[in-house]
N, C-alpha and C positions, 0 to 999 in steps of 0.2 A: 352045380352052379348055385350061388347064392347071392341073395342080395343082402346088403350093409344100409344101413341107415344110420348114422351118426353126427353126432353135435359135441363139438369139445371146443371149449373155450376155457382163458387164463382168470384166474378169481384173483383180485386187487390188482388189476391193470388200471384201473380206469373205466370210463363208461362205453368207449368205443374200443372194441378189441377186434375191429375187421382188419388190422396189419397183420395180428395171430391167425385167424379164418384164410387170411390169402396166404399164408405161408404152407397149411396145409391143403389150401385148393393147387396150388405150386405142385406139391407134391402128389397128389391126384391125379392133375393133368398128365405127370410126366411118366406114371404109370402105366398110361397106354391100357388102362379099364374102361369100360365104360361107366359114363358116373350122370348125376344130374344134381347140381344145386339147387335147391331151394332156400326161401326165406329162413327155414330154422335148421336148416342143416344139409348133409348131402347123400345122396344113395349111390353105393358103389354095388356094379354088378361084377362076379368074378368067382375063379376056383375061391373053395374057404381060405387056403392056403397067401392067394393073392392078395385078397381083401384084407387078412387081418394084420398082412406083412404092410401093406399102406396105413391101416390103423394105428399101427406101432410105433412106426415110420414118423407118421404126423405127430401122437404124441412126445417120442425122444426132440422133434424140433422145438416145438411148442414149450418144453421142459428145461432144454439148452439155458433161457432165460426168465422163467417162469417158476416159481417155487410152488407152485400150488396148481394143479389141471383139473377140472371137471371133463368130464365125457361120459355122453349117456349112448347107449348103441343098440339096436334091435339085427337081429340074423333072420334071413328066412331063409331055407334050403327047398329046394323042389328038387329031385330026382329026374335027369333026362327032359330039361326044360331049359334053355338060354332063349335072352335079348326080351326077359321078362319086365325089365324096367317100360317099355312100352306094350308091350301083349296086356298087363296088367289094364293098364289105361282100356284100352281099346277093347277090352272085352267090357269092362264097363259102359263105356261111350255107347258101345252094339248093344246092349241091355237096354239102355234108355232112347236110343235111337238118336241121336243128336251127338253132339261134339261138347267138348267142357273145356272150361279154364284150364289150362295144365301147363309147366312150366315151359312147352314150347309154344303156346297159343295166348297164352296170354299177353305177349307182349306185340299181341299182331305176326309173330314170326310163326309159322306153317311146318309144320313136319314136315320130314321128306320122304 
C-alpha cells in the first residue's frame, strides 16, 4: 500500500482554479480509495497501481482543456501496513497525548 500526496492545478486559468481541483476530486471520489483533501492538495491511500491510475486519470481531465498542468506529488510505500492515512495521525496524537487539528477535527467534525 501507499499513500499519494498531490496538488495539480491549470497555469493561465485565472486566479480561482477550484472548478479544475473539483474535477479531479470527482474523480477521486469515484475511485472508491480512500483519500483526504486538504487545503493544498489531497492524499490518496491505495495499491501503487491504483493511485497513480487516479493520478493519470486526473491529469488527462484536467489536460482535455488545459494546455499547460502543473502537479507536484510525493509516494510513501510501507510494506504490510493499510489505513495509514489515519494510524499516521494517531500515533502522533499518542506521542503527545492530546488530539490535534487535523482534517477531520477541525471543523468540529469527530472521527469515527
Amino acid at each position: 500500500m501507499v499513500l499519494l500526496e498531490f496538488s495539480m492545478s491549470p497555469l493561465n486559468q485565472g486566479d480561482s482554479v477550484s472548478q479544475y481541483v473539483a474535477r479531479s476530486l470527482d474523480i477521486i471520489d469515484k475511485s472508491g480509495l480512500e483519500y483526504r483533501l486538504h487545503a493544498m492538495g489531497t492524499i490518496i491511500e491505495g495499491e501503487i497501481d491504483e493511485v497513480l491510475a487516479v493520478l493519470k486519470a486526473c491529469l488527462e481531465a484536467m489536460a482535455a482543456d488545459c494546455d499547460r498542468v502543473t502537479c507536484t506529488a510525493k509516494l510513501d510505500y510501507r510494506a504490510g501496513y493499510s489505513g495509514r492515512l489515519q494510524t499516521k495521525v494517531d500515533a502522533v496524537e499518542q506521542k503527545l497525548g492530546r488530539k490535534l487539528k487535523t482534517l477531520d477535527t477541525a471543523s468540529g467534525e469527530k472521527d469515527s
